[in-house]
C-alpha positions as CSV (number, residue, x, y, z in Angstrom):
1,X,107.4,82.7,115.7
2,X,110.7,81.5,114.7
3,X,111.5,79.0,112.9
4,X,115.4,77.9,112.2
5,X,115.8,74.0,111.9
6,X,119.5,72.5,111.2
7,X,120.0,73.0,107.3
8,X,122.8,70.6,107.2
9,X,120.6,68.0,107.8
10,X,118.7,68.5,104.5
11,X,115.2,70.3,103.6
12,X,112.3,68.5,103.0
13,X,110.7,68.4,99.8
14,X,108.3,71.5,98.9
15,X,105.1,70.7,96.9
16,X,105.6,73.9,94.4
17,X,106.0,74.4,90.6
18,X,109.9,75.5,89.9
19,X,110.9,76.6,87.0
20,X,114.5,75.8,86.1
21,X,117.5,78.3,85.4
22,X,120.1,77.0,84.7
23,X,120.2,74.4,87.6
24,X,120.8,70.8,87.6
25,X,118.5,68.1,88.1
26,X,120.9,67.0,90.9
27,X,120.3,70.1,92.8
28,X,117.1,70.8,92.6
29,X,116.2,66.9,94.0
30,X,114.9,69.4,97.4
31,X,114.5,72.8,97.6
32,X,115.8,74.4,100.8
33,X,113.0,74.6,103.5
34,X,111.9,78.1,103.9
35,X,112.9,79.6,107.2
36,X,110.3,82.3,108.5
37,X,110.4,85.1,111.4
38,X,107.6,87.0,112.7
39,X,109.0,88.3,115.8
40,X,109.9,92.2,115.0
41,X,113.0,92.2,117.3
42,X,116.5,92.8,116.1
43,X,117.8,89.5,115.8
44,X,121.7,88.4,117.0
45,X,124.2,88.1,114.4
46,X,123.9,84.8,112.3
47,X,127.7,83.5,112.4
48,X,128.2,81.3,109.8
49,X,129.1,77.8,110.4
50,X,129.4,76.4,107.1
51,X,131.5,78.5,104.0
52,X,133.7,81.0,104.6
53,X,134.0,83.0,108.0
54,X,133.4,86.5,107.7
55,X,131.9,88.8,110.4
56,X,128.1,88.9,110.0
57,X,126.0,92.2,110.4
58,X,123.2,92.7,112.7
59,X,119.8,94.0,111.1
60,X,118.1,96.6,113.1
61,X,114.7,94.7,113.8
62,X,115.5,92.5,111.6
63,X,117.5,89.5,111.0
64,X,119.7,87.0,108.9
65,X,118.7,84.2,106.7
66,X,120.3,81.2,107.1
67,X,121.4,79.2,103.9
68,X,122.7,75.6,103.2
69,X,125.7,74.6,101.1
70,X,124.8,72.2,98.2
71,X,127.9,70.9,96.7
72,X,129.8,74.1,97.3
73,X,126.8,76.6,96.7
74,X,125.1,78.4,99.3
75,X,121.6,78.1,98.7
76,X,118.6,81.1,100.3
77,X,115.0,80.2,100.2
78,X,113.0,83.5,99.7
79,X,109.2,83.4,100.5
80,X,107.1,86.6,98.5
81,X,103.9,86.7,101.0
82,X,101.0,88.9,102.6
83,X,102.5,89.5,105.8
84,X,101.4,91.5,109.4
85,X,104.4,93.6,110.5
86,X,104.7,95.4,113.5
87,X,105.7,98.9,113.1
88,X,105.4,100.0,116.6
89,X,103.9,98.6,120.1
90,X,100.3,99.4,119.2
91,X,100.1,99.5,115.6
92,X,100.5,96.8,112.9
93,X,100.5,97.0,109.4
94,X,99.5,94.3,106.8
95,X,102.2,94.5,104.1
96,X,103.9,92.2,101.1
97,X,107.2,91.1,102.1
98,X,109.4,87.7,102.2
99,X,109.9,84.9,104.9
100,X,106.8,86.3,107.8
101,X,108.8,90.0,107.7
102,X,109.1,93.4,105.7
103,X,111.6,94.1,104.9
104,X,113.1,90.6,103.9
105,X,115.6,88.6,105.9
106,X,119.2,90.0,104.8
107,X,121.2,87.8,102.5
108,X,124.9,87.6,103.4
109,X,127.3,85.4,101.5
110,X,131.5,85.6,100.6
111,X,132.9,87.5,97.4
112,X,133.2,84.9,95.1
113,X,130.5,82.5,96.5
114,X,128.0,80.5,93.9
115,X,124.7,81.8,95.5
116,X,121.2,80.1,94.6
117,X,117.9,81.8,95.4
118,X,114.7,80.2,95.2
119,X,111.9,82.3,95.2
120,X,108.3,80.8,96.1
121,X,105.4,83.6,94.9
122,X,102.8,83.3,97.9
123,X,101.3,86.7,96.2
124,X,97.7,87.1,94.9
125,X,99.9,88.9,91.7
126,X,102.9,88.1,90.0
127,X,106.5,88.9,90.6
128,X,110.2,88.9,90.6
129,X,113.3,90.1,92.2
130,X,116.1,92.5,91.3
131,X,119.1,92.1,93.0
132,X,120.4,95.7,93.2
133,X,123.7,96.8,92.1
134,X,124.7,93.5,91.3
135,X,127.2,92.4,89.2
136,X,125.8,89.5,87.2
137,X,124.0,87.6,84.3
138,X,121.6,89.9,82.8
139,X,118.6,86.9,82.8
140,X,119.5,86.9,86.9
141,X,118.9,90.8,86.9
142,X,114.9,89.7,87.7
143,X,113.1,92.7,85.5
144,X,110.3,90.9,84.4
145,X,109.2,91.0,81.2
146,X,112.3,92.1,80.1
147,X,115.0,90.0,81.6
148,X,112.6,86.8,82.7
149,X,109.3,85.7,82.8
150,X,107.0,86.9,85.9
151,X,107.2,84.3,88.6
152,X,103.5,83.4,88.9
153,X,101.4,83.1,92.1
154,X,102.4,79.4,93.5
155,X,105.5,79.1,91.1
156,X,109.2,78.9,92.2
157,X,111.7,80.5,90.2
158,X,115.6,80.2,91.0
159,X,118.3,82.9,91.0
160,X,122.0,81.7,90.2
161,X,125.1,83.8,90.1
162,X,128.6,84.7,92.0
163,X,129.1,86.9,94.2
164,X,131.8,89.2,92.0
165,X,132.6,92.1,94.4
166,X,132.2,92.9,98.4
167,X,129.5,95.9,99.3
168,X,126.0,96.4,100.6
169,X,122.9,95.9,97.9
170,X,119.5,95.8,98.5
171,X,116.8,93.5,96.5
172,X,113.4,94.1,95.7
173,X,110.9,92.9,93.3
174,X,110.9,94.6,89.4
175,X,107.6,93.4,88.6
176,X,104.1,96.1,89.7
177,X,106.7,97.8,91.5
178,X,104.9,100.9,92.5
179,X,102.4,98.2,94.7
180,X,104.3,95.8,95.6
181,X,107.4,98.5,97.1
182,X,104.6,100.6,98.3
183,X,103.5,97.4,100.4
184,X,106.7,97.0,102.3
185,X,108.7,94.2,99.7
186,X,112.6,94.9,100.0
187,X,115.4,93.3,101.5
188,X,119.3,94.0,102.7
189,X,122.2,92.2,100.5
190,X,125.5,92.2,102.1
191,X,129.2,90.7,100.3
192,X,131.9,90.5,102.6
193,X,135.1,90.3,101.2
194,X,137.2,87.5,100.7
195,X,140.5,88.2,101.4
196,X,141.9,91.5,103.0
197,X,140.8,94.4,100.9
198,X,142.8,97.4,101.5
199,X,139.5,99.6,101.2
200,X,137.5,97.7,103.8
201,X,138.5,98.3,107.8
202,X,137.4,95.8,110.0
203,X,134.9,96.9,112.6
204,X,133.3,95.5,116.1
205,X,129.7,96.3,115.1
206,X,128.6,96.2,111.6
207,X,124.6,97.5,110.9
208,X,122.2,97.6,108.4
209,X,118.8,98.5,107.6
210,X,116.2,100.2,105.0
211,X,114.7,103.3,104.4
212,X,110.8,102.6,103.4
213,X,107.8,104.7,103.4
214,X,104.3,104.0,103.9
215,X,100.8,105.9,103.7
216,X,98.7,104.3,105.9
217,X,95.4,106.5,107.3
218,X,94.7,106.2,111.0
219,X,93.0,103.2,112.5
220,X,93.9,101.3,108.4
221,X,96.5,98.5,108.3
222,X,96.8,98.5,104.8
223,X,99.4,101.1,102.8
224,X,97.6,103.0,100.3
225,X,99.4,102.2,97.3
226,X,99.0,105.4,95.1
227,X,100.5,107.7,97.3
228,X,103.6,109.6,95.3
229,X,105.1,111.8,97.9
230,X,102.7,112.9,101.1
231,X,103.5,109.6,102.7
232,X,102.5,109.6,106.6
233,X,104.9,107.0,108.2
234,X,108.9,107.2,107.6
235,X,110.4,104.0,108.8
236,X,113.3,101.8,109.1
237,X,113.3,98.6,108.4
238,X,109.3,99.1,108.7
239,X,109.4,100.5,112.5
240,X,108.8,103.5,113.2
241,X,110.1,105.1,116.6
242,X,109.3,104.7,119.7
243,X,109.2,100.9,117.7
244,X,113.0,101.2,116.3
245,X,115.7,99.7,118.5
246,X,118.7,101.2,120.0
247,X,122.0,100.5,118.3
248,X,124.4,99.4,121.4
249,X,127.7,99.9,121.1
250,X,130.7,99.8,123.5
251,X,132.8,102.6,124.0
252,X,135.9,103.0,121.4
253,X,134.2,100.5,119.2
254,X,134.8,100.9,115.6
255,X,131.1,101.3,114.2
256,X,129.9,100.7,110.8
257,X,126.1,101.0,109.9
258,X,124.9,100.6,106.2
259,X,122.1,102.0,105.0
260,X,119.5,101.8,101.6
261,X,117.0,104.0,100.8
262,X,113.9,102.7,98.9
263,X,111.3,105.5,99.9
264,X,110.4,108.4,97.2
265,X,112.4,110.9,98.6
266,X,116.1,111.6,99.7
267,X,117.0,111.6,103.5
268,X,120.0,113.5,105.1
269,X,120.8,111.1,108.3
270,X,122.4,112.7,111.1
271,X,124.5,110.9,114.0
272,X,124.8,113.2,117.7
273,X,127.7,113.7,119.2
274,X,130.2,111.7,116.3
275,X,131.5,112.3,113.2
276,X,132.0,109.7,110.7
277,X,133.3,108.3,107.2
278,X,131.1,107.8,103.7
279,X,133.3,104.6,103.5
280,X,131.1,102.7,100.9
281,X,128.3,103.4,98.3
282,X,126.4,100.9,96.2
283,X,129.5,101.0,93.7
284,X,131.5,99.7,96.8
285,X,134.1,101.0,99.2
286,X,135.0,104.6,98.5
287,X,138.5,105.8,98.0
288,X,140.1,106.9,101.0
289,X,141.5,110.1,99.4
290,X,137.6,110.9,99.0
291,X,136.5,110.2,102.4
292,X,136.0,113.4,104.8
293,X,134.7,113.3,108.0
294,X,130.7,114.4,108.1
295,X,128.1,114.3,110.6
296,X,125.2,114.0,108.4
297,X,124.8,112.2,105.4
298,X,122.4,112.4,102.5
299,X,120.9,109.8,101.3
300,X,119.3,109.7,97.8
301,X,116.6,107.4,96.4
302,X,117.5,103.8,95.4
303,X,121.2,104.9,97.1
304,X,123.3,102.7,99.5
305,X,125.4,104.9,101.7
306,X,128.1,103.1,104.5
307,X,129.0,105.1,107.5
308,X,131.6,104.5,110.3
309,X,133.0,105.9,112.9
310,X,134.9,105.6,116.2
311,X,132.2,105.0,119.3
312,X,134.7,107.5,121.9
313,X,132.0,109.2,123.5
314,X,130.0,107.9,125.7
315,X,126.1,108.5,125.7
316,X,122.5,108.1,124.0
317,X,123.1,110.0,121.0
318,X,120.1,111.3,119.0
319,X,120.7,109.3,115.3
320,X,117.6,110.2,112.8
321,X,116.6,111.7,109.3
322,X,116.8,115.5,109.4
323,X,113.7,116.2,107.7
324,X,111.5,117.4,110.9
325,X,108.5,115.4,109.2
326,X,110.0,112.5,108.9
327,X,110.2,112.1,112.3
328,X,106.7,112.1,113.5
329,X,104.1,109.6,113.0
330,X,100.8,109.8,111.2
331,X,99.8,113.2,110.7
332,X,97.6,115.1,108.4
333,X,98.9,117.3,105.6
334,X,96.6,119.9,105.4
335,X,96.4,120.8,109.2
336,X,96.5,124.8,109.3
337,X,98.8,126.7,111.3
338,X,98.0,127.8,114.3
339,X,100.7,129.1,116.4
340,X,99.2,132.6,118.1
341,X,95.9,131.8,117.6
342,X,93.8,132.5,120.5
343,X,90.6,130.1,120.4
344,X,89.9,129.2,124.1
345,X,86.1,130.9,123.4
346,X,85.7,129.2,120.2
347,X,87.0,125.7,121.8
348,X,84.4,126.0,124.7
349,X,81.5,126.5,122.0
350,X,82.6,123.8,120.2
351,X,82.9,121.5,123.5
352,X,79.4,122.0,123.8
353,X,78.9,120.0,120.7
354,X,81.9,117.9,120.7
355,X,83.0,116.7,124.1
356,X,86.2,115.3,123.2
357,X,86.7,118.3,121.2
358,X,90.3,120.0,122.2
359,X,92.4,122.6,120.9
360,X,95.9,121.5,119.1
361,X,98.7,123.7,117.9
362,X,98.1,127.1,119.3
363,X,101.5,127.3,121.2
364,X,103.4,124.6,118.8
365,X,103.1,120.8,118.1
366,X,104.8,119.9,121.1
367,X,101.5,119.9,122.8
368,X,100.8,116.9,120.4
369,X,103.4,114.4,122.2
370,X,101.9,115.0,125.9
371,X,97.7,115.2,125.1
372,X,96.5,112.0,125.9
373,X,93.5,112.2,122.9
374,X,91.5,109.8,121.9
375,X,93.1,108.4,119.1
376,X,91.7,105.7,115.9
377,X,92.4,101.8,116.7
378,X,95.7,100.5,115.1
379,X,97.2,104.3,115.3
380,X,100.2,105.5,117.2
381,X,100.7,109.4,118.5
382,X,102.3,111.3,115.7
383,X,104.8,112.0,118.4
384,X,106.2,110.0,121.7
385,X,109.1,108.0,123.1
386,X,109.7,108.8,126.8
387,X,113.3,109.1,128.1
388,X,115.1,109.8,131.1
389,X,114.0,113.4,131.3
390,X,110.1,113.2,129.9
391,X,108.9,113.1,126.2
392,X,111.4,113.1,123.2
393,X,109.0,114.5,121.1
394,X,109.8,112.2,118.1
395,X,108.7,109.3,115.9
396,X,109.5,107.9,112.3
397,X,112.7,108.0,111.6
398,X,114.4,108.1,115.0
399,X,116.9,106.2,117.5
400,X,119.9,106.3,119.3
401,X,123.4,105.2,119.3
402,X,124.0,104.0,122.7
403,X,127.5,104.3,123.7
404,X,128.9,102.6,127.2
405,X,132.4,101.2,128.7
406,X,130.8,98.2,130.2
407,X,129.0,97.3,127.1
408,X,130.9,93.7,126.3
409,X,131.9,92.9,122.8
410,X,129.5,91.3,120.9
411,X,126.9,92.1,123.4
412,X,123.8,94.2,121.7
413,X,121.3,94.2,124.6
414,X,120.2,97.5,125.2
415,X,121.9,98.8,128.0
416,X,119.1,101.3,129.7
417,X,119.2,105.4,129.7
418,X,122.7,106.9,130.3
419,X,123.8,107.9,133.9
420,X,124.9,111.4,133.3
421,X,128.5,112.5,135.5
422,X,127.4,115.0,138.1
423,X,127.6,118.6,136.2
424,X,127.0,117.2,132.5
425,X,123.3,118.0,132.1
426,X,122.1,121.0,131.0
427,X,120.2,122.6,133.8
428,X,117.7,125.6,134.7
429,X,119.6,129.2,135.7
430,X,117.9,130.2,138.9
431,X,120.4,133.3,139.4
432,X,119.6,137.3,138.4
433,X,119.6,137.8,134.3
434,X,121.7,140.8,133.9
435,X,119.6,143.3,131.0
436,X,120.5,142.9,127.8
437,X,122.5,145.2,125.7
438,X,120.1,146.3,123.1
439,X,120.5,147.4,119.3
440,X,119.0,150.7,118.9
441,X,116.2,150.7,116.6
442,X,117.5,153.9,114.6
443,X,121.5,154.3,115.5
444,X,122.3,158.1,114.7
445,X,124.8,158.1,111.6
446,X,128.2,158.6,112.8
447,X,129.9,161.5,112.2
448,X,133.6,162.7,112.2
449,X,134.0,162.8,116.4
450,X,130.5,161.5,117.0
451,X,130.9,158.6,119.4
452,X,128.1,155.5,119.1
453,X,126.1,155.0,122.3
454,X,126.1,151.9,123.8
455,X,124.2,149.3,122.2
456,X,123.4,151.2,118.8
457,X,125.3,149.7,115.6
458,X,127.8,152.2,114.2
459,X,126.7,153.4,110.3
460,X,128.9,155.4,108.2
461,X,127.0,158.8,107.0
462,X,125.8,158.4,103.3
463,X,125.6,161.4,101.7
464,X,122.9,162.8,100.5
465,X,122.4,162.7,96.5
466,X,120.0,163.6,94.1
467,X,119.2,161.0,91.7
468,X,117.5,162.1,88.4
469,X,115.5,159.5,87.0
470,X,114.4,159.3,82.8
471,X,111.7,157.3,81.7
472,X,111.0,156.8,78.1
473,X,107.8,155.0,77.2
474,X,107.3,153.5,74.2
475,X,104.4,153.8,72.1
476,X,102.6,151.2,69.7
477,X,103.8,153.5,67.2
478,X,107.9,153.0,67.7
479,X,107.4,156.7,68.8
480,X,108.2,158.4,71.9
C-alpha cells in the first residue's frame, strides 16, 4: 500500500525518542510523517514541486521519497524496519529495510541543498546509517561507535549536512553490518547538479538501482545471514528476474542508468546491442578524455558505476551480469555434473521408490527451465521468463532495455515483446549442408615441391636432431 499525503501541509507529530544533532528546537516541533511503499512496482519519477527543479530518476522497482522544506531544508524521514519484499511473482522474502521496501526509497536532493534525515529504529537491534561517498561532517558519516552513538530500537536520530557535490551514493547502515546488509538494508542517493556542469549531459531517462545478494534455502523467507560468498539469489533492487522490470526507452533517447554494488562479489554488467560511456563513479563524473565506449562494465564491491548511451536501435536487448550463475535462481552448489551421463535404467529404479523422482542435467541445465517439477513453497525455478519465442532460460540478474519509436517521452510503461521486420530473425536452414572441409588428423610434412592436400594444415619439415642429454645427480655427500 502506498501512502503519500501532501507534505506541505505539515506532518503530524510522531510519539518517538529523538535524539538531537545539531538541530533546533524550532525544527524539530514535528518530525516529517513517514511515507511507506509496499507495492514492488517501479514507481514514476517523483518531480519535485518544492526546491530546485532537476530531472528526477526512476528506480527500477523501486521508488522516490518525497521530502518537505522546513525553512529552506529539505527534510527525508527514513523508517529502519522488518519488512516482506517481493522478489519475484511467487516468492517473498522477509528482510530489514526502510519505509515498507528493500532496498530503501532513493533520496534525491540539489548540490548545495541543507538535507535533514530522521531515522526511526523499528529494528529488534540497533543501528545507523552511512551515507556513502559523501562529502560531509564526520559525526554525520553514521559509523557507530565510532562516529555516533547506535540509534537504539524505538529512538530517532537525525542526519544534517549539505549536499557538497552532484553524483550517485548509496546508504546503508554501519552498525552489525554483516546482518543487517545480508538482510536486504541499503538505499540509492542521487545529487543533481545545480547549475550546468560541463561533465554532466542531460539525458531523457535517467535509472538507478542496487546490486544485493541474498542466501535464502528453498521454500525459507528469511536470508541466512552467515553466508560469505555461495549466495543463491543475485538481485536488483531485491528482484530477481522474471520479477525485475523492463527499462522502456524510446528510440534515440539519451539513456543513463546508475548502478551500486553492495553484494560480496564484483559484477561485469553487459548491455545487447549498444555501447556506452563510464560517465560517473562514486568520485563523480569521469573526465571526458577518460571515457571510451564499452559494452560491459565491471562493477566492483561497494562501487558506483554510471553508464549512458544513445537508445538508436530499436529492440528488447538482453541487459544482465555476465557471471552465468548470477543469472539463475536458487540452486544448489554442490550439484555434480552430469552432462553425458546415461541414467535412464538407474532413474526407472529409483522411480520405483521415488515417484516424483526425475533425472536433471544429463544433456545440460536447460532442461531445468522447461520441467515443470515439484518445487518447495515460497521458491521460484532456478531458471524462467517466457518471451516471444519460448523460455529465456534466465533469472537473477536479468532484464531488458526495451527500445521503440512510439515510446512517448516520459512514458515508462512497458511497451510488450518487439515486432521483428520481416527477415530479422534468426531462422532454421532447411536447404542441403554442403560437407565440410576437414583438417587432417596427421598432415604429411611438406616438402620442397610437395603440395598440401586439401583440408590438411601445411607444416614446415623439422629436421631430425639428436639431442644428448647429461644428468648429474647429486649426492648427500656434495659428490657426484
Amino acid at each position: 500500500m502506498q501512502t503519500r499525503r501532501n507534505f506541505l501541509s505539515g506532518a503530524g507529530s510522531i510519539a518517538a525518542a529523538t535524539s538531537i544533532a545539531s538541530v533546533s528546537s524550532v525544527a524539530m516541533a514535528a518530525l516529517p510523517e513517514p511515507v511507506m511503499q509496499t507495492k514492488p512496482d517501479t514507481m514514476p519519477p517523483l518531480v519535485p514541486n518544492t526546491g530546485r527543479p532537476y530531472n528526477p530518476v526512476v528506480t527500477l522497482n523501486g521508488w522516490t521519497l518525497p521530502w518537505r522544506m522546513n525553512q529552506g531544508v529539505k527534510e527525508f524521514h527514513l523508517v529502519a524496519e522488518p519488512v516482506v519484499r517481493e522478489m519475484a511473482p511467487g516468492m517473498k522474502a522477509h528482510l530489514w529495510g526502510y519505509n515498507g521496501q528493500s532496498p530503501g526509497p532513493t533520496i534525491e536532493v540539489v548540490e548545495g541543498d541543507r538535507v535533514r534525515i530522521f531515522v526511526t529504529n523499528k529494528l529488534p537491534e540497533h543501528t545507523s546509517i552511512h551515507w556513502h561517498g559523501q562529502r560531509l561532517p564526520n559525526g554525520m558519516d553514521g559509523v557507530s561507535g565510532l562516529n555516533q552513538p547506535p540509534i537504539h530500537p524505538g529512538k530517532t536520530f537525525v542526519y544534517e549536512f549539505i549536499a557538497r557535490r552532484p553524483g550517485t551514493f548509496m546508504y546503508h547502515p554501519h552498525a552489525d553490518e554483516m546482518t543487517q546488509m545480508a538482510m536486504g538494508m541499503m538505499g540509492f542517493w542521487v545529487t543533481h547538479p545545480k547549475v550546468k556542469n560541463p561533465l554532466i549531459d542531460d539525458v531523457d531517462r535517467d535509472f538507478c538501482f542496487l546490486l544485493n545478494a541474498y542466501d535464502i534455502d528453498p521454500g525459507a523467507y528469511t536470508p541466512k545471514i552467515m553466508t560469505m560468498l555461495d549466495f543463491n539469489l543475485w538481485s536488483w533492487n531485491s528482484r530477481i528476474f522474471p520479477g525485475i522490470d523492463s527499462l522502456n526507452v524510446r528510440l534515440n533517447d539519451r539513456v543513463r542508468i546508475r548502478i551500486g554494488n553492495l553484494t560480496m562479489t564484483n559484477h561485469p554488467i553487459h548491455l545487447h546491442g549498444h555501447e556506452f560511456l563510464v560517465t560517473g563513479t562514486d568520485g563523480g563524473p569521469t573526465p571526458k578524455s577518460s571515457r571510451q565506449y564499452e559494452v560491459t562494465q565491471d562493477i566492483a564491491v561497494g562501487q558506483m558505476r554510471q553508464i549512458e548511451f544513445l537508445a538508436d536501435e530499436p529492440g528488447d536487448w538482453a541487459f544482465h551480469c555476465h557471471k552465468s550463475h548470477h543469472t539463475m535462481n536458487a540452486m544448489g552448489h554442490d550439484v555434480p555434473t552430469m552432462i553425458g551421463v546415461d541414467h535412464r535404467g538407474m532413474a526407472k529404479k529409483i522411480a520405483k521408490l521415488i515417484p516424483d523422482y526425475m533425472v536433471m542435467g544429463e544433456r545440460g541445465m536447460a532442461d531445468m527451465a522447461e520441467m515443470e517439477m515439484p518445487l518447495p513453497e515460497n521458491t521460484v525455478p532456478m531458471m524462467t521468463g517466457d518471451g516471444p519465442f519460448g523460455s529465456v532460460e534466465m533469472g537473477g540478474m536479468f532484464s531488458m532495455v526495451k527500445v521503440r519509436k512510439e515510446q512517448k517521452p516520459g512514458d515508462y510503461s512497458n511497451p510488450g515483446w518487439y515486432k521483428h521486420p520481416p527477415g530479422e530473425v534468426a531462422f532454421e536452414w532447411k536447404g542441403a549442408l554442403p560437407e565440410p572441409a576437414r583438417f587432417a588428423a596427421d598432415a604429411p610434412s611438406t616438402q620442397q615441391g610437395a603440395v598440401p592436400q586439401r583440408g590438411s594444415m601445411p607444416s614446415k619439415a623439422v629436421p631430425k636432431t639428436d639431442f644428448e642429454v647429461q644428468i648429474r645427480k647429486p649426492t648427500s655427500h656434495g659428490k657426484h
